[in-house]
C-alpha positions in Angstrom: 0.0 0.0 0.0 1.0 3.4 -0.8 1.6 6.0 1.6 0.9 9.7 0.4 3.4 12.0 1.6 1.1 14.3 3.8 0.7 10.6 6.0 4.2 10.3 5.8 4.7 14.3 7.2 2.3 13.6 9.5 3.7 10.8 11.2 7.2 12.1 11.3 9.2 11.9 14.8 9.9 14.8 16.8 13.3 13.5 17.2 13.9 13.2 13.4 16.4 15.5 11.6 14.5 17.3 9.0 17.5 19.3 8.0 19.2 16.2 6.8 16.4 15.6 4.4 16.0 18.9 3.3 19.9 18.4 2.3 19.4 15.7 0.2 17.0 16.6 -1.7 18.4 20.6 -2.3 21.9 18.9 -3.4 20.0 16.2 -5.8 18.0 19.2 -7.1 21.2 22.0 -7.6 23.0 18.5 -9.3 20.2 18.8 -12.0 19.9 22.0 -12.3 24.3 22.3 -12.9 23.8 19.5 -15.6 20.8 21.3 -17.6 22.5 25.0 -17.4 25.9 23.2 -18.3 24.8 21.3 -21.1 25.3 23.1 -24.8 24.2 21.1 -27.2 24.6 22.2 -30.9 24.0 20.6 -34.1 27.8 19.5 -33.9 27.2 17.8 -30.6 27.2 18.0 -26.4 30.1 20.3 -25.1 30.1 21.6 -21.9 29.3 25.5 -21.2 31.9 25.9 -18.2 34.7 24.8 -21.4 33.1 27.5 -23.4 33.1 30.7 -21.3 35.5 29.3 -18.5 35.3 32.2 -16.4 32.0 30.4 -15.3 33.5 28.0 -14.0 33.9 29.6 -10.2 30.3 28.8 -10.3 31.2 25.3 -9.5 32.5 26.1 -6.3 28.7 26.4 -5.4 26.9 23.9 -7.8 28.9 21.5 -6.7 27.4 20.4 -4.0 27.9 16.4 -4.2 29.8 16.6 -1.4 27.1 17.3 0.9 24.8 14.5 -0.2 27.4 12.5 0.7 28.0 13.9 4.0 24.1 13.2 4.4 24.8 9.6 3.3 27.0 9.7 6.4 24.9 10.5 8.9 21.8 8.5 7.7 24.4 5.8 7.4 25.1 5.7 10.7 22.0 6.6 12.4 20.5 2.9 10.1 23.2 1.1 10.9 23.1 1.9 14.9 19.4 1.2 14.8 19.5 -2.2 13.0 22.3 -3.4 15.8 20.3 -2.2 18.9 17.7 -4.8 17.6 19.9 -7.2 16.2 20.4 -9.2 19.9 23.8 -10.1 19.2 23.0 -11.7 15.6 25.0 -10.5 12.4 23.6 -7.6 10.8 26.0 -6.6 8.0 23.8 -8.1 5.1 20.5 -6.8 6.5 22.5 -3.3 6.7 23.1 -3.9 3.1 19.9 -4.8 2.2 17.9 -2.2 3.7 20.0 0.9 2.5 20.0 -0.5 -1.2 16.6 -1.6 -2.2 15.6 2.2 -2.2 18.8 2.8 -4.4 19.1 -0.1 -6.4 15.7 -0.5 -8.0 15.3 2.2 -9.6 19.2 2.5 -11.2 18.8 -1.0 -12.5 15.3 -0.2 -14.2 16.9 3.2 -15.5 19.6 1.3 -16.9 17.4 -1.7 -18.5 15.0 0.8 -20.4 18.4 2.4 -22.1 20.0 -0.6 -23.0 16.8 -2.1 -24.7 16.5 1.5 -26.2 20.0 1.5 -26.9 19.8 -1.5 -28.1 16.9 -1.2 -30.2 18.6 2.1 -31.9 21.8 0.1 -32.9 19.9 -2.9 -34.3 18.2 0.0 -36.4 21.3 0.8 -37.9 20.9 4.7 -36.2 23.1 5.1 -33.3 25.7 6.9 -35.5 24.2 9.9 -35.2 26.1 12.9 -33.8 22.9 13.9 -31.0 22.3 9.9 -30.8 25.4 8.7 -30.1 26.2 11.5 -27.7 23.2 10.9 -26.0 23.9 7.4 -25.2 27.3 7.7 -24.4 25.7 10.7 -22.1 22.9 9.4 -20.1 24.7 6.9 -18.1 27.7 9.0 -17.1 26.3 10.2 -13.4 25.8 6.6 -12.1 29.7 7.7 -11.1 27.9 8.7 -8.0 25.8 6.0 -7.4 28.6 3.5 -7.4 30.6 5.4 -5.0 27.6 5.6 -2.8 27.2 1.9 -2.8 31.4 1.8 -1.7 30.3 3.8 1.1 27.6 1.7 2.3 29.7 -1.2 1.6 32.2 0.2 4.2 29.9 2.0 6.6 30.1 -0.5 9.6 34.3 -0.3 10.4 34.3 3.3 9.3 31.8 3.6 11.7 33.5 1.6 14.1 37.0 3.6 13.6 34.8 6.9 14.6 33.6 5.1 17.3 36.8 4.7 18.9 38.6 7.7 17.5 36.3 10.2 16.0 37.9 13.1 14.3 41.7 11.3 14.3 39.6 8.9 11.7 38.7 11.7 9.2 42.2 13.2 9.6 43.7 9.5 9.1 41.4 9.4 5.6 41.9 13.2 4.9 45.7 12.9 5.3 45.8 9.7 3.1 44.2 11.6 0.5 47.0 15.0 0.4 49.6 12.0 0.5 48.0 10.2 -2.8 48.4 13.8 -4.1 51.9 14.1 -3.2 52.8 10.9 -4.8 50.7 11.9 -7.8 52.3 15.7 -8.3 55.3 15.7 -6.8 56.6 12.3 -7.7 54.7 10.9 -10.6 54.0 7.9 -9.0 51.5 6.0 -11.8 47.6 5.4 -10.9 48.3 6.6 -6.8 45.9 9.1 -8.4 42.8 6.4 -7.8 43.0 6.1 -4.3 41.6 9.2 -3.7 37.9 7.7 -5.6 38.1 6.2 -1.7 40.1 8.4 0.5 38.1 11.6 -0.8 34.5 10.3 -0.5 35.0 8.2 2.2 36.7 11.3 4.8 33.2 13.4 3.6 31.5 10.7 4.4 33.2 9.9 7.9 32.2 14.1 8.4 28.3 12.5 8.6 29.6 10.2 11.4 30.9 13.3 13.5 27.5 15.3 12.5 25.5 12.1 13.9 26.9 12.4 17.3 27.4 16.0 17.3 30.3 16.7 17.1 30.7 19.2 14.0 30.8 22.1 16.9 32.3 24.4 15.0 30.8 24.5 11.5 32.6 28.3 10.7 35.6 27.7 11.6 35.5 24.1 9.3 33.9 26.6 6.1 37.0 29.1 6.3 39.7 26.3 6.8 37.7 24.6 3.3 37.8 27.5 1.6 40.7 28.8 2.6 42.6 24.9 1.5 40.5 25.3 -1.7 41.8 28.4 -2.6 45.2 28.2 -2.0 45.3 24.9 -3.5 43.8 26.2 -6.7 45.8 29.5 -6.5 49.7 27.6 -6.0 49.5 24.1 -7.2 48.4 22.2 -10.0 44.7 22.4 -9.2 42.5 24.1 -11.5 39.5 26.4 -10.7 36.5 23.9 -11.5 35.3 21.3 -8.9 33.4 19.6 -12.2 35.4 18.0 -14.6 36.5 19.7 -17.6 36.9 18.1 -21.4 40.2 17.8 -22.3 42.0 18.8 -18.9 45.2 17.5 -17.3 44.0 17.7 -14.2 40.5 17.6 -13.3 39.4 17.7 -9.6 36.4 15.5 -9.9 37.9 12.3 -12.1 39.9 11.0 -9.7 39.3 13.3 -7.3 41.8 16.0 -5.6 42.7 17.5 -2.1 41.1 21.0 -3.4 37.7 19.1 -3.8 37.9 17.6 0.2 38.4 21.4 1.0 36.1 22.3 -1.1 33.5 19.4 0.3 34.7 20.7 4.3 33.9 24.1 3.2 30.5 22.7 2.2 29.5 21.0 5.0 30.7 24.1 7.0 28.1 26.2 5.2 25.4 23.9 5.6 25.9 23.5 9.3 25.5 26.5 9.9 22.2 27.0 8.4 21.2 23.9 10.2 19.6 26.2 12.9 17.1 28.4 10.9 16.2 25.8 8.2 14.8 23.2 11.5 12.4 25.9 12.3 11.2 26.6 8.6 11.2 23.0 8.4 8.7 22.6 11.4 6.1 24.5 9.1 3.2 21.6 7.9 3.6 23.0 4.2 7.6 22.7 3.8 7.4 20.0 5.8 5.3 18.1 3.0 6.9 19.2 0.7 10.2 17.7 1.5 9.0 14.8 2.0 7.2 14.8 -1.1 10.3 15.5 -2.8 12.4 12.8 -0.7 10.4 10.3 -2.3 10.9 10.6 -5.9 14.4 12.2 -5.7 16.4 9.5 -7.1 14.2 8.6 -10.0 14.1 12.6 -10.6 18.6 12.3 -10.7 18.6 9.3 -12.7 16.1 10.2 -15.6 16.7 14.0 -15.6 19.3 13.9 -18.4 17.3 12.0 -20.7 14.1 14.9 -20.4 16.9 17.3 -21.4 18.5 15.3 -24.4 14.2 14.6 -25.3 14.0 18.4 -25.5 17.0 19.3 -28.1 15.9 16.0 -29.7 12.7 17.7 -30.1 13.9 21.4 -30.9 16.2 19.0 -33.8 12.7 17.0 -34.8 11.0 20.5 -35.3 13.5 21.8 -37.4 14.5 24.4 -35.1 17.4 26.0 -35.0 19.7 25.3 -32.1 21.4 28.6 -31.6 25.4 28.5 -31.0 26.1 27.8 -27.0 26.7 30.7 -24.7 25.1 33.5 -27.5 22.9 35.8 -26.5 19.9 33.6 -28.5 21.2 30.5 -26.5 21.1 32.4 -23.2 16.9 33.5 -24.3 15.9 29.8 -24.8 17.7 28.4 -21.3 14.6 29.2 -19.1 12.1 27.6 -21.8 14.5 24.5 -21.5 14.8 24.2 -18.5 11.0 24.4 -17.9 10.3 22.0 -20.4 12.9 19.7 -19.0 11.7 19.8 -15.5 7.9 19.1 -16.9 9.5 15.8 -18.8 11.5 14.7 -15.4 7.8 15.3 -13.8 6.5 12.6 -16.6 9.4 10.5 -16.4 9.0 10.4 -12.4 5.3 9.6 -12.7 5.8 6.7 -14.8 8.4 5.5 -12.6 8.7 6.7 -9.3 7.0 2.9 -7.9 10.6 1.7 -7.8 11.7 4.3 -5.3 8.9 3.7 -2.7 10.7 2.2 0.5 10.7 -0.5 1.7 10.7 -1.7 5.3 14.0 -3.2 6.3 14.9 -7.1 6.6 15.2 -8.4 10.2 19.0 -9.8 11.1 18.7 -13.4 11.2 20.9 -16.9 10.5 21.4 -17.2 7.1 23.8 -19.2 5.8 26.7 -16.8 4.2 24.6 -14.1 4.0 28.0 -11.5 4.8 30.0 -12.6 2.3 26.8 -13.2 -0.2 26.3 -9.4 0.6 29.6 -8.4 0.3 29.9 -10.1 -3.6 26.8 -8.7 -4.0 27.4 -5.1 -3.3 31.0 -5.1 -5.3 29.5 -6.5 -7.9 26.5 -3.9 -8.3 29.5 -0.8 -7.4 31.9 -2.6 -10.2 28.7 -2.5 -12.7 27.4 0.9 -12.2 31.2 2.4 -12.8 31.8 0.3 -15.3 28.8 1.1 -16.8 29.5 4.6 -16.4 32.5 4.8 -18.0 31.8 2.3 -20.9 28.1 4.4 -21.9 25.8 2.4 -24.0 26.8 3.2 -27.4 28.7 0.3 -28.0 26.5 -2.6 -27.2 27.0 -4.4 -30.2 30.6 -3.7 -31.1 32.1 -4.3 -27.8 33.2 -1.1 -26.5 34.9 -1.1 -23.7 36.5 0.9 -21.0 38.7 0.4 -18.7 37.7 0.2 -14.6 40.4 -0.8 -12.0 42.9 -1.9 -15.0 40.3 -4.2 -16.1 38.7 -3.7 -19.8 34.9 -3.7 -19.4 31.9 -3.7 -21.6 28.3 -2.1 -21.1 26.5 -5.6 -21.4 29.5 -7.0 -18.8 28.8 -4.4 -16.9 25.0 -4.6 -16.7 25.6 -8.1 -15.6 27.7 -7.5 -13.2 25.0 -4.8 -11.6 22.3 -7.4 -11.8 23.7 -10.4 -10.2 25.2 -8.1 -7.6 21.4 -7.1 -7.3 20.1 -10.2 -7.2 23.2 -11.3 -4.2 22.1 -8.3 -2.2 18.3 -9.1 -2.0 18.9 -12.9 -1.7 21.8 -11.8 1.7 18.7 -11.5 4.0 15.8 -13.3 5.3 12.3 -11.7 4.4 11.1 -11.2 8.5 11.7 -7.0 8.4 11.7 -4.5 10.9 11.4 -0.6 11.0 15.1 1.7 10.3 15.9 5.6 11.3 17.3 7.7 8.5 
C-alpha cells in the first residue's frame, strides 16, 4: 500500500532530523539544475558550457554540491546502521545493513539502466546510433551513475568506518583526509602512476566519515571548518596544479572530480561548513506543515528525478532537432533567451518520467538480522558487484553494445553488457543476503 506523503509528514518523529532531508534533496536538485544549465548542445554535438566561457566555472564552487549528499549519506548511514544493531540481539547484521540501505537505491538505477539498454539497443539494431545527437546521447545518459557506485562503496564500508569513529572520531577523518594529500603528493610531486585512484576512496570516504561526526554532534564548530575549506581550496587552486573547476573539464590535465583532488575535500569541508551553519534556521522553517510536505514529497521521488533527468533534457534538443528548429550557438545571447524555456520543459519531462516510474523508489521496510547461511559474504559479492557494474557502466556508456566497447575500470577492460551483468547479479546477491522477517530503520 502506498503511503501519500502528507501521512508520511504527519507521522514524522519529533526527534527526526528534518535538516538532513531537506539536504538531500536541495543537493540532488542544484546537481540537476548544474547538468541542464551546463549542457550546450549544438548541431555538432554536447560540449560543456563551463569549457566555453571558463570564467564560469567559479560557479562550480557552489553547484557542486555532491559533497554534501554524501556527507548526508553519512549521517543516515550511521543513524541505520546503529538502529538495526540495537535490535539485532547479538546476531549479524551486516547483510541486512546492506539490504535495507539499497533496495531504495538499487531499484530504480537498475530499471533506468534496463530501459536504455533495450533502447540502446533497439537504436543500434536499427542501424541509427551513429548519429552525432544519438550517439552522444547514449554515451551521455549513463555518465552520473559515477555517483551512485561510490555511494554503494560507502555503504559497503559504513560499519568499520563507523567503528573507527567510534573509537577515534575526528583522528579517523584526519587518518582518511591525510591519506588523500599523500595520494596527491605521490601523484604531483613524484609521478607515482595510478596513486591518483586512491583518492575515488580516500576523498568520499573522509566526507562521508564528516556525517559520522555530525551524527553524534560533534561538527561544533561549522565556521571555523567553512574558512579552513575555503581557505585549503583556494590556496590549493591559487599555487599548485589544481584548477579552478570542482566539475570535470573536457580535455583537462587535471580535473578535480575524475579521480578526485585535495582542493575538492576542501572544497567538500567548506560545504558541509556552510550547511551546518544553516542547520539552525532551516529546522524551524522546516517545522512548518507546508515545507514540511513538501520535503518529504520530494524525498520520495528524488532519485528517479537524478537518474532520468538527463534523458528529459536530451528529449527536449531532440525535439527542438525533430521540429527543425534552430539550435542557436552555446553561450550566445539567443542561447542564453531559450535556457529558461528549456529548462521548464525539461523539469515538466523529469515530472513525466517520475510519474511513470517513481513505484521503484517507494521504500521498503528493512529485513530483520537473522541466521542465514553466508549471508556477509553473499552481501559483500553482491554489493561489489552492483558498485563494479554501475562504474563500469558509467565509463563504458551504452553506445557500444553491439561492437564491444569497452573501458577500462580498475585496470580491467569492461563492456556495457559485462557491466549490466555484473550490476544485476550483484542485485540479485544483495536481495537474496537476508531473510524476508523486516523490521522498522531511522534515517
Amino acid at each position: 500500500m502506498t503511503v501519500s506523503a502528507r501521512a508520511m509528514a504527519d507521522a514524522t518523529p519529533d526527534d527526526r532530523d528534518r535538516y538532513v532531508d531537506l539536504l538531500r534533496v536541495a543537493s540532488l536538485g542544484t546537481v540537476i539544475a548544474g547538468h541542464w544549465l551546463m549542457a550546450a548542445v549544438s548541431g555538432d554535438g554536447i560540449g560543456n558550457l563551463l569549457a566555453l566561457v571558463p570564467a564560469l566555472q567559479v560557479l562550480t564552487w557552489g553547484l557542486q554540491i555532491m559533497p554534501v549528499f554524501f556527507f548526508v549519506g553519512g549521517f543516515s548511514h550511521a543513524l541505520s546502521y546503529r538502529s538495526l544493531a540495537r535490535r539485532a540481539d547479538g546476531r549479524p547484521v551486516y547483510a541486512a545493513f546492506l539490504r535495507a540501505r539499497l533496495r531504495r537505491l538499487l531499484r530504480p538505477t537498475l530499471v533506468f539502466v534496463l530501459v536504455w539498454a533495450v533502447l540502446a539497443l533497439t537504436v543500434q539494431l536499427a542501424g541509427r546510433g551513429g548519429g552525432t545527437l544519438t550517439g552522444a546521447a547514449l554515451r551521455l545518459v549513463t555518465q552520473p551513475l559515477w555517483f551512485i557506485g561510490i555511494y554503494l562503496a560507502m555503504v559497503a564500508f559504513t560499519p568499520p568506518l563507523l567503528r573507527l569513529h567510534e573509537r577515534h572520531g575526528w583522528a579517523a577523518f584526519a587518518a582518511l583526509a591525510g591519506a588523500a594529500a599523500l595520494v596527491d603528493v605521490l601523484r604531483f610531486a613524484f609521478g607515482v602512476p595510478y596513486v591518483e585512484f586512491l583518492n575515488f576512496a580516500f576523498v568520499w570516504l573522509a566526507v562521508h566519515q564528516l556525517g559520522f561526526l555530525r551524527a553524534d554532534g560533534r561538527i561544533r564548530r561549522p565556521g571555523l571548518l567553512a574558512a579552513a575549506g575555503l581557505a585549503g581550496a583556494a590556496l590549493l587552486v591559487a599555487l599548485g596544479p589544481y584548477p579552478l573547476s570542482m566539475v570535470g573539464m573536457p580535455g583537462e590535465k587535471v580535473s578535480n572530480m575524475a579521480p578526485p583532488t585535495l582542493a575538492l575535500l576542501c572544497h567538500g569541508l567548506w560545504l558541509v561548513g556552510a550547511v551546518q551553519l544553516a542547520a539552525r534556521p532551516a529546522a524551524a522553517w522546516l517545522r512548518r506543515p507546508r515545507v514540511w510536505r513538501t520535503v518529504v514529497a520530494a524525498n520520495g521521488v528524488a532519485m528517479t528525478a537524478f537518474l532520468w533527468h538527463l534523458t528529459a533534457m536530451l528529449a527536449v534538443y531532440g525535439a527542438q532537432l525533430a521540429l527543425g528548429m534552430d539550435l542557436p550557438e552555446p553561450a550566445t545571447a539567443a542561447w542564453w533567451a531559450q535556457v529558461p524555456v528549456r529548462i521548464l520543459a525539461a523539469a515538466a519531462l523529469t515530472a513525466g518520467f517520475v510519474a511513470l516510474f517513481r513505484c521503484f523508489e517507494a521504500p521498503a521496510p528493512a529485513p530483520a538480522p537473522a541466521a542465514v547461511p553466508a549471508a556477509g559474504p553473499r552481501a559483500a559479492l553482491g554489493i561489489t558487484l552492483c558498485l563494479l557494474g554501475v562504474l563500469g557502466l558509467s565509463m563504458t556508456g551504452l553506445d557500444g553494445l553491439l561492437e564491444g566497447h569497452s573501458a577500462t575500470l580498475i585496470a580491467f577492460p569492461v563492456t556495457a553488457p559485462a557491466a549490466i551483468g555484473m550490476a544485476v547479479a550483484g542485485a540479485w546477491l544483495v536481495e537474496r543476503s537476508a531473510p524476508a522477517r523486516r523490521v522498522r530503520l531511522r534515517g
